[in-house]
C-alpha positions as CSV (number, residue, x, y, z in Angstrom):
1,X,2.2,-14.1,20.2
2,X,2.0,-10.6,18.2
3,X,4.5,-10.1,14.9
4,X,5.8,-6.5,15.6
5,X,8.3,-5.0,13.2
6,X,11.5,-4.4,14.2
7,X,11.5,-1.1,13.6
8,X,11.1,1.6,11.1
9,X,13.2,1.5,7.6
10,X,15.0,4.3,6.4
11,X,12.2,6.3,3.5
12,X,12.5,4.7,0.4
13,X,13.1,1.4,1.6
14,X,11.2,-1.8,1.4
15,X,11.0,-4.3,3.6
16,X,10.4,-8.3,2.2
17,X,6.8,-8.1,1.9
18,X,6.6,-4.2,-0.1
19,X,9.6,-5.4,-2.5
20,X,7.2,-8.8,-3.0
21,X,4.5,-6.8,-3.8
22,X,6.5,-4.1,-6.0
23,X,7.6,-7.3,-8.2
24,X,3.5,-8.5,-8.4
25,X,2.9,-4.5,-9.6
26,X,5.8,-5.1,-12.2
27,X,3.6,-8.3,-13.3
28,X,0.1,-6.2,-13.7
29,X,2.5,-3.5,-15.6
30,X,3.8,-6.0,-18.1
31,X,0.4,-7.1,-18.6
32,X,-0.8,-4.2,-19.4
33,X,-2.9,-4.0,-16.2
34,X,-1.5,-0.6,-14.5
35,X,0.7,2.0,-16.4
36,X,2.9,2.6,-13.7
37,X,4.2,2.5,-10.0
38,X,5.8,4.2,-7.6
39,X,7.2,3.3,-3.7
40,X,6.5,6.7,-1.7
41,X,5.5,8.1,-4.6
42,X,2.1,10.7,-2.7
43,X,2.2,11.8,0.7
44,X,-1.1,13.3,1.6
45,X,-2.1,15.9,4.4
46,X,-4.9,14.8,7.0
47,X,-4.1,17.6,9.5
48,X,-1.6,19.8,11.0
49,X,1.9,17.7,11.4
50,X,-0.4,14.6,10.4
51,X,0.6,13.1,7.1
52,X,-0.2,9.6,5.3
53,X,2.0,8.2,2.6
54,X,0.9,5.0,1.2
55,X,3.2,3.0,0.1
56,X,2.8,2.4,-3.6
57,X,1.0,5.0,-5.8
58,X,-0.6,3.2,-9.1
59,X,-2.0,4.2,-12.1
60,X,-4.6,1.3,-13.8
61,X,-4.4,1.4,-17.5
62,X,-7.3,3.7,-17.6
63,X,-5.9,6.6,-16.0
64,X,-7.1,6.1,-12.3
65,X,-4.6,6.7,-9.5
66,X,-4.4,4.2,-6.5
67,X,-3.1,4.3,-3.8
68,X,-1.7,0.7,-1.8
69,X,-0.5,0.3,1.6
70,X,1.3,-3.4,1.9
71,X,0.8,-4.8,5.7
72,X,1.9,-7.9,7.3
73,X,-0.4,-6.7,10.1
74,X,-2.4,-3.5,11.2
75,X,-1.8,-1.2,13.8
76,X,-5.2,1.3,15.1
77,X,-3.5,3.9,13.9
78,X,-2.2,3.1,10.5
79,X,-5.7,1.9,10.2
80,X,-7.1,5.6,10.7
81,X,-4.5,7.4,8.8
82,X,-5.7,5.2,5.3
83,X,-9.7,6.0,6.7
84,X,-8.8,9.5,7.2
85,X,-6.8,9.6,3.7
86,X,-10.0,8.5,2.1
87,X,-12.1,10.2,3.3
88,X,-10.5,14.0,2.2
89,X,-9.1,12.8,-1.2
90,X,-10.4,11.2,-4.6
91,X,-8.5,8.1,-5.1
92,X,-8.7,4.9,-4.2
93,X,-7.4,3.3,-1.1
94,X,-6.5,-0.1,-0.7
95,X,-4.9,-2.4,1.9
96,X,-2.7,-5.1,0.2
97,X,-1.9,-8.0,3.0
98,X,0.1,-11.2,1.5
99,X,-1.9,-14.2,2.3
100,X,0.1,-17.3,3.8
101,X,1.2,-20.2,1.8
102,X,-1.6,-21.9,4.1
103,X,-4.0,-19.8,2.7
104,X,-2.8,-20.5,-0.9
105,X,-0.4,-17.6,-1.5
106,X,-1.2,-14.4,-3.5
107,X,-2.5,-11.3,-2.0
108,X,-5.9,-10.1,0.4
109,X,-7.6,-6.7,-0.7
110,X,-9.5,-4.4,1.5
111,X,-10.7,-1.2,0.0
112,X,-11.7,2.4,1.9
C-alpha cells in the first residue's frame, strides 16, 4: 500500500513532518549550527512556467546557503525538480526524510 498525501496545503503551510523538521533547524540554530531558516523562503527557475521551491532555505554558521526539501516519500517528479535545481544553481541541495521510530528516529540525508 502507497502513502499519498492528501492533497496540497495552502503556500506557507507545513504539514506534521516540515513543522518537525522546522523545530530540529530551531535546535542547530540554538546551537550555533545554522544562522538562520526560512519555510518557502527561495523559489528558483528551471524553465519556462517550471519553478522549484524547496522547502526550507538555510544558512550554516559559515555563510553557506542550503537549500532542504522534507519528504515522507518521493514522487519522479519532485525528484527531477531538486536534480534540475542543482544542477543550474550554486547551493546545496538536500533531501531531508524523517526516519521511523523502527529505524531509531532522527532524520535521513541525501545530497544533489
Amino acid at each position: 500500500m502507497k502513502n499519498f498525501a492528501l492533497g496540497r496545503l495552502k503556500t506557507g503551510a507545513m504539514n506534521k513532518t516540515e513543522a518537525a523538521y522546522a523545530a530540529h533547524l530551531e535546535l542547530l540554530k540554538h546551537a550555533g549550527e545554522i544562522e538562520w531558516h526560512r519555510f518557502e523562503g527561495l523559489k528558483f527557475r528551471l524553465a519556462d512556467n517550471t519553478f522549484y521551491t524547496p522547502d526550507f532555505a538555510v544558512m550554516r554558521a559559515g555563510g553557506q546557503i542550503e537549500c532542504h526539501e522534507v519528504k515522507g516519500f518521493w514522487q519522479d517528479d519532485a525528484r527531477a525538480k531538486i536534480k534540475i535545481a542543482a544542477d543550474l544553481y550554486p547551493f546545496r541541495f538536500i533531501a531531508i526524510k524523517a526516519k521511523t521510530k523502527k529505524e531509531g528516529g532522527g532524520w535521513a540525508v541525501e545530497e544533489f
